[in-house]
mmCIF entry with sequence, helices, sheets and N, C-alpha, C, O atoms, coordinates in Angstrom:
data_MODEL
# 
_entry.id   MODEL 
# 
_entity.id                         1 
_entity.type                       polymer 
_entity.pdbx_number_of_molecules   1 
# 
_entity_poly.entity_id                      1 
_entity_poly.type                           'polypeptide(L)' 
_entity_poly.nstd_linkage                   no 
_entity_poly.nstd_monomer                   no 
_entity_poly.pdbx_seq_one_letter_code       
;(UNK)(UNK)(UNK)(UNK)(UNK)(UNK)(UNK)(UNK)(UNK)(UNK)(UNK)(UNK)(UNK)(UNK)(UNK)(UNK)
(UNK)(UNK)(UNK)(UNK)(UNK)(UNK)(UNK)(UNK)(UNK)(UNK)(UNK)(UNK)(UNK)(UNK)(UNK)(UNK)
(UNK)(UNK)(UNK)(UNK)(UNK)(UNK)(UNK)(UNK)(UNK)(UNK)(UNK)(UNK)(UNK)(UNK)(UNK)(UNK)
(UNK)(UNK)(UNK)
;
_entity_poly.pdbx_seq_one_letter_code_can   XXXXXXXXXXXXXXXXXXXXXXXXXXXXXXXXXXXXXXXXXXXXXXXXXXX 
_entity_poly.pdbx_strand_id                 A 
# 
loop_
_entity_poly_seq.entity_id 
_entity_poly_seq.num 
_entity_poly_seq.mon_id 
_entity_poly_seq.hetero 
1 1  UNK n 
1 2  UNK n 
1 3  UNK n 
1 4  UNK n 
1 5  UNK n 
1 6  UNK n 
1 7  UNK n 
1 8  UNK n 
1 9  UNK n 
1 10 UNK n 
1 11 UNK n 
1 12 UNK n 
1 13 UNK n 
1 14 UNK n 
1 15 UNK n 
1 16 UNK n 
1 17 UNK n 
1 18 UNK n 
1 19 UNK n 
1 20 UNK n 
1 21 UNK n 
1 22 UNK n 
1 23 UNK n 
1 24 UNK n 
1 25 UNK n 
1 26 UNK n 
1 27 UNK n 
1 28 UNK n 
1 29 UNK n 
1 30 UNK n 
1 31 UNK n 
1 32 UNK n 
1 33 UNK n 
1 34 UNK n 
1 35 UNK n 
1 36 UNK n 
1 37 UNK n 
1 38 UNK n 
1 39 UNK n 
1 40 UNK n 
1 41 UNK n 
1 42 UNK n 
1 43 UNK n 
1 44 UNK n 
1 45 UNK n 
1 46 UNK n 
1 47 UNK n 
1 48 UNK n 
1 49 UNK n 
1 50 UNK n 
1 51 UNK n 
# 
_struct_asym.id          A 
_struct_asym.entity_id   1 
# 
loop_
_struct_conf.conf_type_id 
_struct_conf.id 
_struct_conf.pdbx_PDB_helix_id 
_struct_conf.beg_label_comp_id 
_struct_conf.beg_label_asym_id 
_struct_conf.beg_label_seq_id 
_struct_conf.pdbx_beg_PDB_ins_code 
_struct_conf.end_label_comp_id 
_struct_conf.end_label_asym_id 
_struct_conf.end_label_seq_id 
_struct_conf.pdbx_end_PDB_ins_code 
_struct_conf.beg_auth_comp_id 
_struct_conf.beg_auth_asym_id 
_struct_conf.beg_auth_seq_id 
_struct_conf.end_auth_comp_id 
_struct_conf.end_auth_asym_id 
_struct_conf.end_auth_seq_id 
_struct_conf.pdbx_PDB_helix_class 
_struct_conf.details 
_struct_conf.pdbx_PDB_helix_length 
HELX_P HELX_P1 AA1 UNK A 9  ? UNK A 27 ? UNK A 9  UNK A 27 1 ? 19 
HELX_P HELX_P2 AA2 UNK A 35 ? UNK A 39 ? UNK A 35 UNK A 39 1 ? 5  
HELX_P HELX_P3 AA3 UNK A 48 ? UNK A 50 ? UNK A 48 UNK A 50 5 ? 3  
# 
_struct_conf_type.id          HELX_P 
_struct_conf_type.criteria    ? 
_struct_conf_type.reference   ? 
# 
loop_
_atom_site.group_PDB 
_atom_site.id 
_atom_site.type_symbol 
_atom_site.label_atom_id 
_atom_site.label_alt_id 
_atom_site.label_comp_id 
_atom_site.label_asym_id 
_atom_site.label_entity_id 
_atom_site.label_seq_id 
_atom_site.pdbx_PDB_ins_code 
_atom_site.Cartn_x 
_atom_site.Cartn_y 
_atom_site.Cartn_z 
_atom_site.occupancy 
_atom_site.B_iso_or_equiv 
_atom_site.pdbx_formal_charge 
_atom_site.auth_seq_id 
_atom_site.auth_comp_id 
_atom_site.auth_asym_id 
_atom_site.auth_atom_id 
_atom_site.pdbx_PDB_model_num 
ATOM 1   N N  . UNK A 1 1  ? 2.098  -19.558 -0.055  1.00 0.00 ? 1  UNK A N  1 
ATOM 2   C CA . UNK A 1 1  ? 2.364  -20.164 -1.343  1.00 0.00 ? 1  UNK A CA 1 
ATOM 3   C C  . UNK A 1 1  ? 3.829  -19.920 -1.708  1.00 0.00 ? 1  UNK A C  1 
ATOM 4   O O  . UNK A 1 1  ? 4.126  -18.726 -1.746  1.00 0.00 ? 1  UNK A O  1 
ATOM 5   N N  . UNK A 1 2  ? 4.762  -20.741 -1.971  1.00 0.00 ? 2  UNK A N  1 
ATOM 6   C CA . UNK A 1 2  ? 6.266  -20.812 -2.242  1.00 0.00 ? 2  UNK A CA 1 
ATOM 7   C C  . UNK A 1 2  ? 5.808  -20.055 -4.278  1.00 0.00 ? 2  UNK A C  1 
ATOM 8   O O  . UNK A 1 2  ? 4.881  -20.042 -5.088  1.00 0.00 ? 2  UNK A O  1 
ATOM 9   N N  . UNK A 1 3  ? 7.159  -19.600 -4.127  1.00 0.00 ? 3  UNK A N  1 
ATOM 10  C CA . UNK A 1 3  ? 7.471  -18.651 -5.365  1.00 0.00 ? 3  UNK A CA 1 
ATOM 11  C C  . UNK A 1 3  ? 7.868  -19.660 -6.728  1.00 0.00 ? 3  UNK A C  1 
ATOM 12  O O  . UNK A 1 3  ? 8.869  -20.373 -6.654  1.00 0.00 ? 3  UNK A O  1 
ATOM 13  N N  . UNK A 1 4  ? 7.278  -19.660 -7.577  1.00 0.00 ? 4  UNK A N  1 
ATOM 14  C CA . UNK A 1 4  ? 7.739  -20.247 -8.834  1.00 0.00 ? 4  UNK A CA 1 
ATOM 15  C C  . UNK A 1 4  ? 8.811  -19.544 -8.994  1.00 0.00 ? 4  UNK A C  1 
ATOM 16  O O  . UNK A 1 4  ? 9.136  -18.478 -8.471  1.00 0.00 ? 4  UNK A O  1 
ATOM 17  N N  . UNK A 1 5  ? 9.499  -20.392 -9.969  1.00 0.00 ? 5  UNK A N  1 
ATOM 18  C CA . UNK A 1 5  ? 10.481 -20.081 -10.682 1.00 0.00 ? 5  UNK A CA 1 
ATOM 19  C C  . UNK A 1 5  ? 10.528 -19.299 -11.885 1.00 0.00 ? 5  UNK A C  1 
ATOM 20  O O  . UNK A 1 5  ? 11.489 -19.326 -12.653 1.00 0.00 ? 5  UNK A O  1 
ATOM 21  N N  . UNK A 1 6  ? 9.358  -18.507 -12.079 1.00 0.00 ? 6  UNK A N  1 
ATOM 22  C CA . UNK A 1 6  ? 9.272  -17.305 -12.656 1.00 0.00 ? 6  UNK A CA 1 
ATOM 23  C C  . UNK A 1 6  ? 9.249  -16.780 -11.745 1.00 0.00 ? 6  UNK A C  1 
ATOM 24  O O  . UNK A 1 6  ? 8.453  -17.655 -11.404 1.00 0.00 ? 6  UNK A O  1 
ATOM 25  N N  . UNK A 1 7  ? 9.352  -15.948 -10.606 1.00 0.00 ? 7  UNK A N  1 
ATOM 26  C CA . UNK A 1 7  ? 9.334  -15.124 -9.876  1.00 0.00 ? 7  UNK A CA 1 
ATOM 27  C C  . UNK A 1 7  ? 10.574 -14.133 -10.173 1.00 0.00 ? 7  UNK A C  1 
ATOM 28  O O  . UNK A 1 7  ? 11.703 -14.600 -10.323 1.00 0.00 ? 7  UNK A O  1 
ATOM 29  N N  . UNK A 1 8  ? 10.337 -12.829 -10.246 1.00 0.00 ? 8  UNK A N  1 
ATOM 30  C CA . UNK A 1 8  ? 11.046 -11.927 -10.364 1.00 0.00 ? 8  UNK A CA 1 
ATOM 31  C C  . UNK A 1 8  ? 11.711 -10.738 -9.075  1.00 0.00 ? 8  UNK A C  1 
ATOM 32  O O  . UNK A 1 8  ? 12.092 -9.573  -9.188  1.00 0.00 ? 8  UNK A O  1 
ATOM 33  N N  . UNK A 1 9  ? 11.617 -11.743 -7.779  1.00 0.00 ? 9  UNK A N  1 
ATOM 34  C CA . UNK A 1 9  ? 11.733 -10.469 -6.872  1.00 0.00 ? 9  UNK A CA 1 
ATOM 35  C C  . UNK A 1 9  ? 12.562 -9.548  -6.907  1.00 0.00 ? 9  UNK A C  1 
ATOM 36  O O  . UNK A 1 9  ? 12.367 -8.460  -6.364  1.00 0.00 ? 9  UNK A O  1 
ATOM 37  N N  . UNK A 1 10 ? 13.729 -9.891  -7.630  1.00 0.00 ? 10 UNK A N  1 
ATOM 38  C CA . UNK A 1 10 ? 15.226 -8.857  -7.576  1.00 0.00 ? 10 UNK A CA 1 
ATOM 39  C C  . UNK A 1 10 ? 15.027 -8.231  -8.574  1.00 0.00 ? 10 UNK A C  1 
ATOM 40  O O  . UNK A 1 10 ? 16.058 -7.631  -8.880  1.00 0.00 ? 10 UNK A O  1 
ATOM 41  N N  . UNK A 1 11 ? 14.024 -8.006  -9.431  1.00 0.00 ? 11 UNK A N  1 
ATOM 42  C CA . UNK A 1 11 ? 13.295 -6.566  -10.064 1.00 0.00 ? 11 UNK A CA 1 
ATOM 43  C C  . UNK A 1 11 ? 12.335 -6.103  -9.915  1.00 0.00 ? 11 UNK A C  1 
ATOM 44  O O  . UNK A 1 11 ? 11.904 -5.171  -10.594 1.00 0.00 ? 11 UNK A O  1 
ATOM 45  N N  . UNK A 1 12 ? 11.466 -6.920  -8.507  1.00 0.00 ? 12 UNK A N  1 
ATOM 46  C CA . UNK A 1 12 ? 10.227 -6.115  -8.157  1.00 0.00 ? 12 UNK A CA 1 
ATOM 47  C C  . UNK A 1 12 ? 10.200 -5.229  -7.133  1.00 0.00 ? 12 UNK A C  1 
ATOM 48  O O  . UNK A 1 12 ? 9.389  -4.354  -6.831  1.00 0.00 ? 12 UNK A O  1 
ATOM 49  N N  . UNK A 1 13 ? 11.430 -5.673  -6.545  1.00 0.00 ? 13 UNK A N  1 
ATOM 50  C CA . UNK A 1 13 ? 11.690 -4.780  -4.656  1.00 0.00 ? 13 UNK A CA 1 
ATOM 51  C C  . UNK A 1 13 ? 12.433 -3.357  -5.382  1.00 0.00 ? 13 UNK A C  1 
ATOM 52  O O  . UNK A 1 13 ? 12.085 -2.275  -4.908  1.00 0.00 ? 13 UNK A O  1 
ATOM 53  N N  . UNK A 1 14 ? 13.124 -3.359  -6.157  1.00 0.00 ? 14 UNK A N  1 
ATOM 54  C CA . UNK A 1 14 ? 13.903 -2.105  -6.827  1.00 0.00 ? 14 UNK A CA 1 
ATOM 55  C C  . UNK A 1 14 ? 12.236 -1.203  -7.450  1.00 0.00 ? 14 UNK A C  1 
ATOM 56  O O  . UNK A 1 14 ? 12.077 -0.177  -6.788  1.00 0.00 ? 14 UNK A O  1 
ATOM 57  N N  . UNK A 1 15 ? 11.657 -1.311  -7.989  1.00 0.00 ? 15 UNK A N  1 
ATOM 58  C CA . UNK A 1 15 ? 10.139 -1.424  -8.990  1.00 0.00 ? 15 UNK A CA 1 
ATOM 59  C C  . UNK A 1 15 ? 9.307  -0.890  -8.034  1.00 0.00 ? 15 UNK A C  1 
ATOM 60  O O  . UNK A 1 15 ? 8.691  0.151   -8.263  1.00 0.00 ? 15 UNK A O  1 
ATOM 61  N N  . UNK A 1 16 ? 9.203  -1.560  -6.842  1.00 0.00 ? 16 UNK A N  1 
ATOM 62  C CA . UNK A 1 16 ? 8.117  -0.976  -5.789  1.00 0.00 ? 16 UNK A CA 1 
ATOM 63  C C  . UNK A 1 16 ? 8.648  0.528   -5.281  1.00 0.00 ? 16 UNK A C  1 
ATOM 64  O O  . UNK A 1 16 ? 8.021  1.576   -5.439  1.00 0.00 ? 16 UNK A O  1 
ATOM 65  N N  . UNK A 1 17 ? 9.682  0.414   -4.768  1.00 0.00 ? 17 UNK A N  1 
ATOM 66  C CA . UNK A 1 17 ? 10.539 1.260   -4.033  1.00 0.00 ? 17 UNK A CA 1 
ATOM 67  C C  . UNK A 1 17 ? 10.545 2.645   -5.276  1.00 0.00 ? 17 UNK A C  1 
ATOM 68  O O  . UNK A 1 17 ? 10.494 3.791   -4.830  1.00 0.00 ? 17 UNK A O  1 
ATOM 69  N N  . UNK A 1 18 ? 10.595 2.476   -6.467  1.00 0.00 ? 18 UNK A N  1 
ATOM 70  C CA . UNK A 1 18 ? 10.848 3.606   -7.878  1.00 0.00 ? 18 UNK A CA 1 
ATOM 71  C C  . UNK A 1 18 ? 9.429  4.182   -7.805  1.00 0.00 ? 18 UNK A C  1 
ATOM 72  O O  . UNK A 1 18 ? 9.228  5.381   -7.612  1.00 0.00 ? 18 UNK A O  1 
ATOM 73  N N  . UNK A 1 19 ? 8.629  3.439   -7.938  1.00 0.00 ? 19 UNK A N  1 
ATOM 74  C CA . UNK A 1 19 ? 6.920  3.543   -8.094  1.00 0.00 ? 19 UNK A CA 1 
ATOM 75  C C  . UNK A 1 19 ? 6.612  4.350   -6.562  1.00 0.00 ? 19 UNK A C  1 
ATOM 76  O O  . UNK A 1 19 ? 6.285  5.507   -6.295  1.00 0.00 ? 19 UNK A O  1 
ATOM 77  N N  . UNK A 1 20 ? 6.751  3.739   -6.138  1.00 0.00 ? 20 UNK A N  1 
ATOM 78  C CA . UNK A 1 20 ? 6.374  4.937   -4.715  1.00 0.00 ? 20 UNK A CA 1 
ATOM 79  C C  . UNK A 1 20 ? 6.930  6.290   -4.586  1.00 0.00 ? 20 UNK A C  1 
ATOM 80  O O  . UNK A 1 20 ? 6.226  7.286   -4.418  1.00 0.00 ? 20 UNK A O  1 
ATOM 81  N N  . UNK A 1 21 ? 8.216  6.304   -4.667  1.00 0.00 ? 21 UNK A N  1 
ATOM 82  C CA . UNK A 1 21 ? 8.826  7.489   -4.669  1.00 0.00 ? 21 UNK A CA 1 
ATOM 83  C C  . UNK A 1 21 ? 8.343  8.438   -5.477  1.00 0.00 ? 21 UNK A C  1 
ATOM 84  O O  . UNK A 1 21 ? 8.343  9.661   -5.339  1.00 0.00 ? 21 UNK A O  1 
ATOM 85  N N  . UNK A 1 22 ? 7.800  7.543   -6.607  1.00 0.00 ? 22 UNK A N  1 
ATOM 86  C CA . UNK A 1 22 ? 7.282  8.608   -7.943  1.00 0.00 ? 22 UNK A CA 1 
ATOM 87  C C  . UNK A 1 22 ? 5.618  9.140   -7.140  1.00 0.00 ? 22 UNK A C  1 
ATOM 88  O O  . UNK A 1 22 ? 5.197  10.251  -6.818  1.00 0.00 ? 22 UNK A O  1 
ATOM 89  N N  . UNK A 1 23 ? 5.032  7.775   -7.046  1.00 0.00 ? 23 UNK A N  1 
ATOM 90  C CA . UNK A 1 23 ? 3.731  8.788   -6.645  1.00 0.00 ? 23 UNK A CA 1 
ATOM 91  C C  . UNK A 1 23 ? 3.913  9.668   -5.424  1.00 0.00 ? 23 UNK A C  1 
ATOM 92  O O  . UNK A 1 23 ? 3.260  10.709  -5.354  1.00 0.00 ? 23 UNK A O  1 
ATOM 93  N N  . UNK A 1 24 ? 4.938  9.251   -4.241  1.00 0.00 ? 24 UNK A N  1 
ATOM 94  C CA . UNK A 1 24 ? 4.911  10.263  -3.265  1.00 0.00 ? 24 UNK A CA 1 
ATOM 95  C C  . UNK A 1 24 ? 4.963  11.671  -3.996  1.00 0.00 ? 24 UNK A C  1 
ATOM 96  O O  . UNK A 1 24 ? 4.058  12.503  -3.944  1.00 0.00 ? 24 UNK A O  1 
ATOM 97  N N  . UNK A 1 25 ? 6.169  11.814  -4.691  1.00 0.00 ? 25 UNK A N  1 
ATOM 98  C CA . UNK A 1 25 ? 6.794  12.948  -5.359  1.00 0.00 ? 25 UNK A CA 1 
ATOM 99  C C  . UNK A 1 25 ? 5.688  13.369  -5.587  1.00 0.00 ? 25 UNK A C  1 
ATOM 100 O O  . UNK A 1 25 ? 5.472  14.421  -4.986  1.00 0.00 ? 25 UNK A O  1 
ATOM 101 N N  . UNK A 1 26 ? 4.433  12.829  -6.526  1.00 0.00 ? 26 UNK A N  1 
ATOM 102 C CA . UNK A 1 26 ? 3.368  13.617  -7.533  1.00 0.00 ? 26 UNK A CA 1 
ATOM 103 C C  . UNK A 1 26 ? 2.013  13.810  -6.622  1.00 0.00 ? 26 UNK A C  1 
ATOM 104 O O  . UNK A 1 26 ? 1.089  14.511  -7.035  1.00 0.00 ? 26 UNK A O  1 
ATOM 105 N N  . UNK A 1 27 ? 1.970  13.251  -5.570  1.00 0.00 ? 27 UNK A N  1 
ATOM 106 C CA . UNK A 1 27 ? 0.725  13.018  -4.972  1.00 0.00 ? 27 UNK A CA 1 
ATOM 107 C C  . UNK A 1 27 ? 0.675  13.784  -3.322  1.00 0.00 ? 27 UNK A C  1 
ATOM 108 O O  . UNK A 1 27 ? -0.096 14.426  -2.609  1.00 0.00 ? 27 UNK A O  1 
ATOM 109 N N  . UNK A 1 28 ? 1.770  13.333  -3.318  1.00 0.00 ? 28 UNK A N  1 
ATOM 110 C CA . UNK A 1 28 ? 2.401  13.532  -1.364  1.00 0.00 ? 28 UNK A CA 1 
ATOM 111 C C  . UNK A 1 28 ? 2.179  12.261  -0.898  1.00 0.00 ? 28 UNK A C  1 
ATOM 112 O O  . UNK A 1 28 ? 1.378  11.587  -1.546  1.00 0.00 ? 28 UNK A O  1 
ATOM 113 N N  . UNK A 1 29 ? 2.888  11.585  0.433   1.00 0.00 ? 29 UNK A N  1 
ATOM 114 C CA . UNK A 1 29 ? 3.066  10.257  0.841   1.00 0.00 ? 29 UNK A CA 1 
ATOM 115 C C  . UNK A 1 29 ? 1.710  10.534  1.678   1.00 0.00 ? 29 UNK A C  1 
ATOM 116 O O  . UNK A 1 29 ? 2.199  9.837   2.567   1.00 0.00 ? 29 UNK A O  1 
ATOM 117 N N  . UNK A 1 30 ? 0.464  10.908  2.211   1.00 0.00 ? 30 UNK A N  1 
ATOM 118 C CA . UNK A 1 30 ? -0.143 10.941  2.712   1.00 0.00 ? 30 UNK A CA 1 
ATOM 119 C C  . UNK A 1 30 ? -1.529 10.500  1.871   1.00 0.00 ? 30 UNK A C  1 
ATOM 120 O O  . UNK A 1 30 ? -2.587 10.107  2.362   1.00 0.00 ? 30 UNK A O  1 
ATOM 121 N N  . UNK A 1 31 ? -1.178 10.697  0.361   1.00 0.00 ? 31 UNK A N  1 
ATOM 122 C CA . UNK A 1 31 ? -2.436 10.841  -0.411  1.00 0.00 ? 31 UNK A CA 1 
ATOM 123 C C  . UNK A 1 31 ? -2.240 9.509   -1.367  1.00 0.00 ? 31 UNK A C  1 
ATOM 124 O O  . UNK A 1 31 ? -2.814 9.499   -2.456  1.00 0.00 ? 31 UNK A O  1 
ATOM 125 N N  . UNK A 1 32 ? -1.366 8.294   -0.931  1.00 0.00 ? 32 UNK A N  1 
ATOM 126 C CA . UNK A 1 32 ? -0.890 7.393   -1.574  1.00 0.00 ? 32 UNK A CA 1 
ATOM 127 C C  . UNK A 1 32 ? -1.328 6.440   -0.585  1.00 0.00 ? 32 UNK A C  1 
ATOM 128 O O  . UNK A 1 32 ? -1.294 6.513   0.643   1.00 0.00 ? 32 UNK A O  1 
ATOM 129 N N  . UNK A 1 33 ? -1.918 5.160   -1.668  1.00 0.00 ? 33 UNK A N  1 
ATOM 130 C CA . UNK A 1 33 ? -2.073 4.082   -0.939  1.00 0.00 ? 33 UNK A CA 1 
ATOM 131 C C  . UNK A 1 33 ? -1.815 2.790   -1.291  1.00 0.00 ? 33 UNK A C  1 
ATOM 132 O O  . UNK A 1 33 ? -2.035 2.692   -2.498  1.00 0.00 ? 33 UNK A O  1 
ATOM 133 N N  . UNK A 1 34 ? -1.410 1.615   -0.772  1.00 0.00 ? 34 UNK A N  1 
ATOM 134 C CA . UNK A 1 34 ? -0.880 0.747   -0.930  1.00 0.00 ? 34 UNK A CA 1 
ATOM 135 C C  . UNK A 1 34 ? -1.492 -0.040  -2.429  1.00 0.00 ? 34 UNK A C  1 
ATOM 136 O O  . UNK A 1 34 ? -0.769 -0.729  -3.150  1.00 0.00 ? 34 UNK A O  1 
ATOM 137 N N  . UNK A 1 35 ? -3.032 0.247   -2.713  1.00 0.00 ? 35 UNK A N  1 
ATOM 138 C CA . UNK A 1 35 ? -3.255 -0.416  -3.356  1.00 0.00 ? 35 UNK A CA 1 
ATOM 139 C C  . UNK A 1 35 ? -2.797 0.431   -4.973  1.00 0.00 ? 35 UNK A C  1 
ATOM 140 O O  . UNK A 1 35 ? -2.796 -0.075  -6.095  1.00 0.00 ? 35 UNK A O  1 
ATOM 141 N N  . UNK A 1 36 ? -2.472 1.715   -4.612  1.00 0.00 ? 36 UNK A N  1 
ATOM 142 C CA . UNK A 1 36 ? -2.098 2.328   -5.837  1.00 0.00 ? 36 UNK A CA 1 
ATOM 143 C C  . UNK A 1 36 ? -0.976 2.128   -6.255  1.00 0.00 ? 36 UNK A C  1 
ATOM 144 O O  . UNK A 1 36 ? -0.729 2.378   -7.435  1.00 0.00 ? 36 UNK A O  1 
ATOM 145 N N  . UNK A 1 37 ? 0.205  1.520   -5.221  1.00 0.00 ? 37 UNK A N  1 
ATOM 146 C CA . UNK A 1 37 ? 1.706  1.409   -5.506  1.00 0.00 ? 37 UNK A CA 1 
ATOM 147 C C  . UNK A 1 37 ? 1.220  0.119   -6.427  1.00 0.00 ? 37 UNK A C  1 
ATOM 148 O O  . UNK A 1 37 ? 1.183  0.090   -7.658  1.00 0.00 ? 37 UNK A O  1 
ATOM 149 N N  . UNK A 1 38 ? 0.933  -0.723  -5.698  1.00 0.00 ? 38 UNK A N  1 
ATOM 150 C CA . UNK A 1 38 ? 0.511  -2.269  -6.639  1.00 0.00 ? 38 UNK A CA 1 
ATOM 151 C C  . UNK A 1 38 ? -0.223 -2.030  -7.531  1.00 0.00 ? 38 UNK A C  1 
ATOM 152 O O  . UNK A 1 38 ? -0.081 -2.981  -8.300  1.00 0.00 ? 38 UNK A O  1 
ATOM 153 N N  . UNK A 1 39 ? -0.832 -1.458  -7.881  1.00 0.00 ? 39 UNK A N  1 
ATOM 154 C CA . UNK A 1 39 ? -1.160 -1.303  -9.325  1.00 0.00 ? 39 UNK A CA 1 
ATOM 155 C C  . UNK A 1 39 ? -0.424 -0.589  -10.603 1.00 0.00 ? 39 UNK A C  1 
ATOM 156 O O  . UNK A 1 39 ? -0.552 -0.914  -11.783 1.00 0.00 ? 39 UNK A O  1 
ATOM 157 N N  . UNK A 1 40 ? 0.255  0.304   -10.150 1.00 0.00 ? 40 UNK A N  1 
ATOM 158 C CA . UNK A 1 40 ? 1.407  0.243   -10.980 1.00 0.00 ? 40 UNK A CA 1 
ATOM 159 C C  . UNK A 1 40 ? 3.027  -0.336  -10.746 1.00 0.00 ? 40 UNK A C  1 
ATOM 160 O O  . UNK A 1 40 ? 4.018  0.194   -11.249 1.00 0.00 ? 40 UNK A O  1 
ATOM 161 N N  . UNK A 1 41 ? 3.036  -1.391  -9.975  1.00 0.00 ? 41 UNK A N  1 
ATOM 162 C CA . UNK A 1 41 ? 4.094  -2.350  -10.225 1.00 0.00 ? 41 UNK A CA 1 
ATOM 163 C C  . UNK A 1 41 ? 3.387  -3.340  -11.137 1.00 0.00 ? 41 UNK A C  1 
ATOM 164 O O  . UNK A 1 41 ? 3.838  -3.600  -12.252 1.00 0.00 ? 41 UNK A O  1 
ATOM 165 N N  . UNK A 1 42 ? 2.207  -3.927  -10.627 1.00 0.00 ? 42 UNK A N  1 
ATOM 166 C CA . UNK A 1 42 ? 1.593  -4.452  -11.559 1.00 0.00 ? 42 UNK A CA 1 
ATOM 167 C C  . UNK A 1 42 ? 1.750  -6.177  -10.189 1.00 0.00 ? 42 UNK A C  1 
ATOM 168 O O  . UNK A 1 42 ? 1.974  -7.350  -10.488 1.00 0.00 ? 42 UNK A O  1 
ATOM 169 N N  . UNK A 1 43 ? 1.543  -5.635  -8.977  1.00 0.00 ? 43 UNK A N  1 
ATOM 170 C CA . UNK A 1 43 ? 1.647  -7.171  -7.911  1.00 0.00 ? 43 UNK A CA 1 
ATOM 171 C C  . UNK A 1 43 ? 0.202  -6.793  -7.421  1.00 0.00 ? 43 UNK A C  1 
ATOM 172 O O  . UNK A 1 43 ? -0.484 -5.879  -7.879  1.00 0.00 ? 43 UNK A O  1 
ATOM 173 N N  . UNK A 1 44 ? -0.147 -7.680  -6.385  1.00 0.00 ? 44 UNK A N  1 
ATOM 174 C CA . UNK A 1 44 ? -1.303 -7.489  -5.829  1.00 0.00 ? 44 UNK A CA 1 
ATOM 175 C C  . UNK A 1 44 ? -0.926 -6.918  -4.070  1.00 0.00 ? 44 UNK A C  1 
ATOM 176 O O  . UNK A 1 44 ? -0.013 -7.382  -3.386  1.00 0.00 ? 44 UNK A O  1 
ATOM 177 N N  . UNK A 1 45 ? -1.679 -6.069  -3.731  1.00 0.00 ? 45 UNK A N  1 
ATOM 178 C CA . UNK A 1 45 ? -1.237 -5.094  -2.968  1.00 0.00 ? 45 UNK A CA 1 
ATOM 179 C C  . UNK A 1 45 ? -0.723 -5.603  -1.442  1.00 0.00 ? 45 UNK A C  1 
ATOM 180 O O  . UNK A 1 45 ? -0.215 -4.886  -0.579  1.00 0.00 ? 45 UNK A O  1 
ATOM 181 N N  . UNK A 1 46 ? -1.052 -7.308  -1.349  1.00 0.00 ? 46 UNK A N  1 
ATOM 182 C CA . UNK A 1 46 ? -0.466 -7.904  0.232   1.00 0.00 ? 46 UNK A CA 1 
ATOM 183 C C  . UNK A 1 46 ? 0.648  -8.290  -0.165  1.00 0.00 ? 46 UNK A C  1 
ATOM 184 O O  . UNK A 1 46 ? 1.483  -8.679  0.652   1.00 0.00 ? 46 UNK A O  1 
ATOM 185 N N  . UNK A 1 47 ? 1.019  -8.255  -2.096  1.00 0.00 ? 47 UNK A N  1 
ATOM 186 C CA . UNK A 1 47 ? 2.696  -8.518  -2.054  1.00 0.00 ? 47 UNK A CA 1 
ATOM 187 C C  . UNK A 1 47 ? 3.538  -7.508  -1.378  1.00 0.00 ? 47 UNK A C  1 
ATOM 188 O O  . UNK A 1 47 ? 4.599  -7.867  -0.867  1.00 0.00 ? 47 UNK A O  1 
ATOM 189 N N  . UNK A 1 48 ? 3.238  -6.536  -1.341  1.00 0.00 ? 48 UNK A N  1 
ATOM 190 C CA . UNK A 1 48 ? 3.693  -5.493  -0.871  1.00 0.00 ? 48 UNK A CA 1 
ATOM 191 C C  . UNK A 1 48 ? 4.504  -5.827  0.101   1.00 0.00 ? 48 UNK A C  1 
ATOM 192 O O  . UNK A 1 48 ? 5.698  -5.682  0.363   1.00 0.00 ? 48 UNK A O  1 
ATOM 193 N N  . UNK A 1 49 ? 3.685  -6.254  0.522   1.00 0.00 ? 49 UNK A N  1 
ATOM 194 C CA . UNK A 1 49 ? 4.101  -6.176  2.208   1.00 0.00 ? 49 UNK A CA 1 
ATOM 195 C C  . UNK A 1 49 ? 5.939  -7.196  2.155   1.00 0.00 ? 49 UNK A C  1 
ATOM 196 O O  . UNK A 1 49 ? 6.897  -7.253  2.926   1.00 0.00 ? 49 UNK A O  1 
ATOM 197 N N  . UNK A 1 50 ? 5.664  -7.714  1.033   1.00 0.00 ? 50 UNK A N  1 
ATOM 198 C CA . UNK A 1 50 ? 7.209  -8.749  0.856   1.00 0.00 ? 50 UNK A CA 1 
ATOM 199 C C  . UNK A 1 50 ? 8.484  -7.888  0.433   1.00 0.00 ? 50 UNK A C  1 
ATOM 200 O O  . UNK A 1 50 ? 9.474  -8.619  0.423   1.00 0.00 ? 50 UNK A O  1 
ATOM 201 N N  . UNK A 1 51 ? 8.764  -6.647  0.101   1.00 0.00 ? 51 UNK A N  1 
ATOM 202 C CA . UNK A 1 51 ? 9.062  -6.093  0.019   1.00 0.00 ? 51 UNK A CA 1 
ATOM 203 C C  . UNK A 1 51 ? 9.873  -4.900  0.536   1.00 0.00 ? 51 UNK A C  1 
ATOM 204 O O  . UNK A 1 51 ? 10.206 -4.000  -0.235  1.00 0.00 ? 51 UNK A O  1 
# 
């Protein structure tokens, strides 16, 4: 599916990357999972993968 023109990627790739670091930091990178990063960016978790 091509990206509307609401699409925000050049504040969601900065957003993903902040959000992970944070739960690694609080959780450990082992105890983190993809669908938890996407839920607090607020994408659905195969956006991820665009990222």
């Amino acid at each position: 599916m091509a990206r509307t023109t609401g699409s925000h990627s050049e504040t969601t790739g900065p957003r993903v990357r902040a959000v992970a670091e944070h739960l690694f930091a609080k959780h450990g990178f082992a105890a983190v999972s993809m669908r938890q990063i996407a839920a607090e960016v607020g994408v659905q978790a195969g956006a991820l993968y665009n990222y």
